[in-house]
Structures are given as structure tokens and as C-alpha cells.
C-alpha positions in Angstrom: 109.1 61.9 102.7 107.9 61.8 106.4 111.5 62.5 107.8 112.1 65.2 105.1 108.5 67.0 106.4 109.8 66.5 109.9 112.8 68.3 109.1 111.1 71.3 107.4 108.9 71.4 110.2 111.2 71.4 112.7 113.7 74.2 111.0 110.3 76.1 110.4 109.7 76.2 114.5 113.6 77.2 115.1 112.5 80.1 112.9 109.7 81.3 114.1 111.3 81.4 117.6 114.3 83.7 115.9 111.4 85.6 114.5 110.4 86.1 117.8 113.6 87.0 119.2 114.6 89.6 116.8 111.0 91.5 117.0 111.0 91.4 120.8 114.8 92.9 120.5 113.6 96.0 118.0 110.9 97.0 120.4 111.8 96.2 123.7 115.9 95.4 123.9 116.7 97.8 121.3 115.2 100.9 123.2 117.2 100.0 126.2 120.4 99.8 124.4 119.8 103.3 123.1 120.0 104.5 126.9 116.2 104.7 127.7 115.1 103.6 131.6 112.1 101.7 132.1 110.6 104.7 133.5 110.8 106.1 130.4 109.6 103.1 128.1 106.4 103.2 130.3 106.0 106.7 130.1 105.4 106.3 126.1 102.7 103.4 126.5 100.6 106.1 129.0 100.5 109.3 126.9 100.6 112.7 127.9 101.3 113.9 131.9 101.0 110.7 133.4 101.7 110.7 137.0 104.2 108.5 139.0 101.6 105.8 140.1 100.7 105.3 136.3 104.3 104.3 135.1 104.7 102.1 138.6 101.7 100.2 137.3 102.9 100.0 133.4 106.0 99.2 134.5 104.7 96.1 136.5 102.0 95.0 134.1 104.3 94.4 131.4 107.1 93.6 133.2 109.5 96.6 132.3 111.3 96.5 135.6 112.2 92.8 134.7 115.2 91.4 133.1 115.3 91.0 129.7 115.1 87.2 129.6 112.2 87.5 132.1 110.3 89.7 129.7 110.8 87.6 126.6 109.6 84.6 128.6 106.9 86.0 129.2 106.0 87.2 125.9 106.6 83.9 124.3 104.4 82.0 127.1 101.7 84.9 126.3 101.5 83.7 123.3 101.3 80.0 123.7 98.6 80.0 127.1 98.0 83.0 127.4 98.6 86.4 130.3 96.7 88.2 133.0 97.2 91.8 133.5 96.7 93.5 136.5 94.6 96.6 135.9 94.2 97.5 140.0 90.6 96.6 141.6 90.3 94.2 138.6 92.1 91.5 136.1 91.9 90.7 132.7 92.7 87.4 130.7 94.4 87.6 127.1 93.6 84.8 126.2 96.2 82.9 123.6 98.0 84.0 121.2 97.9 87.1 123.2 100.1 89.9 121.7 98.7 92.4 124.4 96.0 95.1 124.3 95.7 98.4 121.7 96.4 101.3 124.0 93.9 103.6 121.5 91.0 101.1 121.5 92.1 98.9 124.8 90.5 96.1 123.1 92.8 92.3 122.7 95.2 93.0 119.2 94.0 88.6 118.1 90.6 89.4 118.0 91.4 92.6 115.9 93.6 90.7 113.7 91.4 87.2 112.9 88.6 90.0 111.7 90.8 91.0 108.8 92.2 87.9 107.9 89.6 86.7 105.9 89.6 90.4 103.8 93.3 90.1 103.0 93.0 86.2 102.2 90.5 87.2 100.0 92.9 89.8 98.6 95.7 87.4 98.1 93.9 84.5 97.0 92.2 86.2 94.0 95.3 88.1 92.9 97.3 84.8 93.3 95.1 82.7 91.3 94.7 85.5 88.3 98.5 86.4 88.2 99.4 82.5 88.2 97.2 82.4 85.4 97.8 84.9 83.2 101.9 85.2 83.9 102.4 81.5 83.0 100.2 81.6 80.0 101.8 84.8 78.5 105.5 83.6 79.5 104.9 80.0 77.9 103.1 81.9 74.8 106.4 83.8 74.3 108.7 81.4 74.8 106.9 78.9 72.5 107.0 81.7 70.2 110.1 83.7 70.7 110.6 87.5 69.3 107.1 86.9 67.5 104.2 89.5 68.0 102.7 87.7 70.7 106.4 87.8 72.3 106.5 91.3 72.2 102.9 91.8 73.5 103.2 90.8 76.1 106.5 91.5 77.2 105.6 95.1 76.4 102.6 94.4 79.2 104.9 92.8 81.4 106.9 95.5 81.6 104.3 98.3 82.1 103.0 96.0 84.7 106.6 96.4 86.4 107.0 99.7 86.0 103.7 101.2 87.1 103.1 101.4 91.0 100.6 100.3 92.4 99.2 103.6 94.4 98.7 104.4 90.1 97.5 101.4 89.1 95.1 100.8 92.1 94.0 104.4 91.8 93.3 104.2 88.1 91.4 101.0 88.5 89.1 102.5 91.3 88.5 105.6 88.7 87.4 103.8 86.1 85.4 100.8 87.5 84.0 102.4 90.6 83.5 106.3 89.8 83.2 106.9 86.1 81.4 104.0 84.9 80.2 101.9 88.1 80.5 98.7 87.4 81.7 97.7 90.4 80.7 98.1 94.3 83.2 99.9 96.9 81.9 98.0 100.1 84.0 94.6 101.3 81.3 92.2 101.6 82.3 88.7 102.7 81.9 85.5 100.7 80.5 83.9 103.4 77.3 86.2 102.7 76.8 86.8 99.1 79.9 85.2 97.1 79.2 87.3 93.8 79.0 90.5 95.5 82.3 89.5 96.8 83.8 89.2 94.1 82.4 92.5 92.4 84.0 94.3 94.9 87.2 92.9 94.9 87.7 92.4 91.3 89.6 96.0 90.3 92.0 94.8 93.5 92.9 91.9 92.2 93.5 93.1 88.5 95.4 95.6 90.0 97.9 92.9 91.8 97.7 91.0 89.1 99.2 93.2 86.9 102.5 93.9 88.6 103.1 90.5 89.6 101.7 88.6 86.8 104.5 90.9 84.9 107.4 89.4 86.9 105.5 85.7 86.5 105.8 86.1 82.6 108.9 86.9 82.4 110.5 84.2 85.0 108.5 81.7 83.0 109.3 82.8 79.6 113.3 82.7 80.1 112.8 79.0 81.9 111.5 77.9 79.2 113.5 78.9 76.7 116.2 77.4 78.8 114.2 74.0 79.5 112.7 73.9 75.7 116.4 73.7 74.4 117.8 70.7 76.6 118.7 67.5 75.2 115.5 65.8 77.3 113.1 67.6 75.3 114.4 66.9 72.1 114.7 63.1 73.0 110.6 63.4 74.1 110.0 64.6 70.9 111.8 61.4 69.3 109.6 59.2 71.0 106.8 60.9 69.4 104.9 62.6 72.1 102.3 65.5 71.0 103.9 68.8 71.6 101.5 69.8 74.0 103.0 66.7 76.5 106.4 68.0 75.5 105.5 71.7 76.5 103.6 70.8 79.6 104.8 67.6 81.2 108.3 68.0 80.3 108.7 72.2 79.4 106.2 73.8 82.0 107.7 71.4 84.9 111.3 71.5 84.8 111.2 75.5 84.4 108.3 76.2 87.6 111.1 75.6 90.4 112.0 79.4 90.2 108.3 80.0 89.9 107.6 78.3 93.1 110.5 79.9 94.8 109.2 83.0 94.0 105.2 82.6 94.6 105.6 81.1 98.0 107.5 84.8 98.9 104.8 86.7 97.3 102.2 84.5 98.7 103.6 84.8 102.0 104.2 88.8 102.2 100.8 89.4 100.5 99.5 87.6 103.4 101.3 89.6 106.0 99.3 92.4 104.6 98.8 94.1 100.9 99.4 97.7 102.3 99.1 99.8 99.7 96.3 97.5 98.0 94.1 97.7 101.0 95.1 101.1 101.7 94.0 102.4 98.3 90.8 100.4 98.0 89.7 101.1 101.4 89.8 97.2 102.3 90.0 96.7 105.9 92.6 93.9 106.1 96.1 93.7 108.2 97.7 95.7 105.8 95.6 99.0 106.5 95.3 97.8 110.3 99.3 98.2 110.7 99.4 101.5 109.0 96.6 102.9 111.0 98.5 101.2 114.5 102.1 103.2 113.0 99.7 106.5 112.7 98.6 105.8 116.2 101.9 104.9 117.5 100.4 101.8 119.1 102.9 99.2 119.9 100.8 96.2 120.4 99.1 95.9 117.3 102.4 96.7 115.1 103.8 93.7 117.0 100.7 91.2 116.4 101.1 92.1 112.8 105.1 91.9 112.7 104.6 88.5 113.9 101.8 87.3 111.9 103.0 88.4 108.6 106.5 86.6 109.8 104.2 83.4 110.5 102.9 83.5 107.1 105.8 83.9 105.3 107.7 81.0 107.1 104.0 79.0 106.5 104.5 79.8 102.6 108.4 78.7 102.7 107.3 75.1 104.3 104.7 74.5 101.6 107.2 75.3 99.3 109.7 72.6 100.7 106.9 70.3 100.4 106.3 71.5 96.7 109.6 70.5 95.8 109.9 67.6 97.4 106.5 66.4 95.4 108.0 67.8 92.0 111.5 66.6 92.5 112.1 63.7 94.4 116.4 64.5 94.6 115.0 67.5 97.0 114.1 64.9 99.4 117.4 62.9 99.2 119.5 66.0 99.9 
């Protein structure tokens, strides 16, 4: 088990550094490729009329007039310890990870982005924990009980849930619960300070993620388990004369949750990167409404921080599901 964890962990870091290397391409290599000088890669990051002396000192504070390899070197030792930039009578420390300074705000993008982690953790954790819930009840239900009234329930659900967006969900949700009858409160408050209020005001959000994705839970776990419920293990548990509910959720339930796992580490992962649309519509101010403000304001640093991040998290969510499988199926390990 240790050498199997050492060798997720070690293909985890080889990715992250390919992360790495493919953002830094898009938005530094890329541009150059397309026939842009440095001159004019500095002259974006400065705005409107800037004068010759600006782009010089653009140029050498983030190393534009530098090779490529230079420049990603530097970026990557940014973020492990850290930069100085030169800003003429004066210097300032990034300290690390740095991913550079907002050119709107000209305040560090790390600091900006561990403020709205805990929102969208919040977001995802909720969601996660309701969808889980209620996909893997109603896909078990239906499979148990195949092309019954229950079935058809809540496949109907399931797919209304994957067929509704969620700018019409999330907007219907804040309608009812918030405007016409106020049951709930608007204002992110964190659980740190008053844990019910928290929830309150995150509640519509995460019945609105939960609906689209504990749609695509149900039915993954409804056609496992009509798979699993059929195989010639489950009919020899049920010779030995175990209670149905063993045979349904020892033997059923865990043989059909790899695909389950597969797929909630990648939803996990992304939701963590930033719920865009969620955070966007319910006014939440996590990473996901922090990138699409950043895009509005054409402000490269911050996209960057959050291209990364949200890589980070997904990569994170693909190790614990390694580990997941090695715990549920010790072949995993062997292979």
C-alpha cells in the first residue's frame, strides 16, 4: 500500500508540473508564437498610452525580455519561495505560492484567492454531501425495484435535473426561497461565525447542485446495480442466507460504486476549481465568480492563480481517488 501511495504521489507531482507547463505556454509562449514582441506583451499588462520607460520596466519585472525557459523558471521558483519585483525607488516580496499581483487592484492574487476558498468549499462540500445522498438512495431504490413507480419517479427527476441548467435552476431557487417567500438569507456568512446562519444561506445553492448532479448519481448507480444485483456472487450471498439488506449493501452497493467514485472525484475536483455559474447566480464570492470578474477585467494574474488552483484540486481529487480504490479493491494495488 505504501509503494502504491508513493507512486500516485509521485505521478500526481509529474502532473502538476505539466499543468504548469501547458498554462505558462497559453499565456506567455503562445502569444509569442502568434508573432507578438515583448514590447508588445508589456504594452497589454500597462493599459492605455503608456510611455516607453513603462514597458522597459514591465518588460524587466516579469522577465519578458528573457528566454522562455528563463521565464518559466522563474514562475515555477515563484511559486515554490517566492519573487521580488522591482517597482523603481522601492521592492516588493510575493511571498509563496506567488502567482503575481492583480494589475486592477495591485494587491498579491494568494491572498485574494485563500479568502474565497472557504465560500466555494462550503459550496462544494454541501452540494457533495446532499447529491451523494440522495443520487445513491434514488438509484439503489430503482434498481431494487426496477420499472416500478418509484423507478419511474425518480428517473423522471433525474432527468429534469439533467436537463434544466443551472442559470434556471439557481435562479428559480433564489425566487422562491429568497424573494417571494423569505425563508432564506442572501448574505454568505461563514461557519466559523454562526454555523446555522451558514447554512440558511447556502441551502437554495446547494439544492440547486444537487439536483443536476444527484441526477447523473442516480442514474450511474441505478444501471450498476442492476448489473452487480444480477452476478452469480450475489446470488451465492443469498444462499448462505444473509439478510438482503447485507446483500444490497456489502455486496450490491460496493461492487457497483467504482464508476461512482470515478466520477465524484472529477466533480469534486472541478467544483472546487470554482462553481461559476453557482456563485455567479447566488452572488457567492468564491473563485468561481473571482475568475469571471479577472476575464471581465482582462487581468492575467488572477486568471492564472485560478487556472492553477482549480488544476491543483482536480489532480488532489484524482489521488484520493487512487487511494479509494486501492482501499475498496485490493487488485488496484497489485496492478
Amino acid at each position: 500500500m505504501i509503494s502504491y501511495i508513493l507512486r500516485r504521489t509521485v505521478a500526481a507531482v509529474i502532473l502538476l508540473l505539466v499543468v504548469t507547463a501547458v498554462t505558462f505556454a497559453i499565456f506567455f509562449l503562445l502569444p509569442r508564437l502568434a508573432g507578438q514582441t515583448a514590447d508588445q506583451l508589456a504594452q497589454q499588462y500597462i493599459g492605455k498610452s503608456p510611455t516607453k520607460a513603462d514597458i522597459e520596466a514591465v518588460k524587466q519585472n516579469l522577465g519578458l525580455d528573457q528566454p522562455v525557459y528563463v521565464q518559466y523558471w522563474d514562475f515555477i521558483k515563484g511559486i515554490v519561495s517566492g519573487a521580488t519585483y522591482d517597482l523603481g525607488p522601492t521592492t516588493a516580496q510575493c511571498n509563496a505560492p506567488c502567482f503575481g499581483y492583480s494589475f486592477k487592484t495591485h494587491v498579491e492574487v494568494w491572498p485574494q484567492l485563500t479568502s474565497r476558498i472557504p465560500v466555494t468549499l462550503s459550496l462544494a462540500a454541501g452540494a457533495a454531501v446532499m447529491w451523494l445522498l440522495g443520487g445513491i438512495t434514488a438509484g439503489v431504490i430503482s434498481a431494487l425495484k426496477p420499472r416500478s413507480l418509484a423507478d419511474r419517479t425518480f428517473m423522471g427527476i433525474a432527468l429534469a435535473g439533467v436537463s434544466l441548467p443551472m442559470f434556471f435552476t439557481g435562479q428559480l431557487a433564489l425566487f422562491l426561497f429568497t424573494f417571494k417567500w423569505p425563508i432564506f438569507g442572501r448574505d454568505y456568512v461563514p461557519f466559523t461565525e454562526n454555523p446555522s446562519q451558514w447554512a440558511n444561506t447556502l441551502f437554495p445553492a446547494w439544492c440547486s447542485l444537487a439536483l443536476l448532479y444527484s441526477a447523473i448519481y442516480a442514474r450511474l448507480t441505478r444501471s450498476g446495480m442492476l448489473e452487480t444485483m444480477s452476478e452469480d456472487f450475489i446470488r451465492t450471498a443469498r444462499a448462505k442466507g444473509l439478510r438482503e439488506r447485507n446483500v444490497v449493501a456489502k455486496h450490491g452497493l460496493r461492487a457497483a460504486l467504482t464508476p461512482i467514485i470515478t466520477v465524484f472525484g472529477m466533480d469534486l475536483g472541478l467544483l472546487l476549481g470554482g462553481a461559476v455559474i453557482t456563485e455567479y447566480t447566488f452572488s457567492l464570492h468564491g473563485i468561481g465568480e473571482y475568475a469571471v470578474q479577472s476575464i471581465k477585467d482582462n487581468d492575467l494574474p488572477p486568471i492564472l492563480g485560478v487556472t492553477l488552483l482549480a488544476a491543483f484540486f482536480v489532480v488532489l481529487a484524482n489521488f484520493l481517488v487512487d487511494l479509494l480504490y486501492a482501499a475498496a479493491d485490493p487488485r488496484v494495488r497489485l496492478s
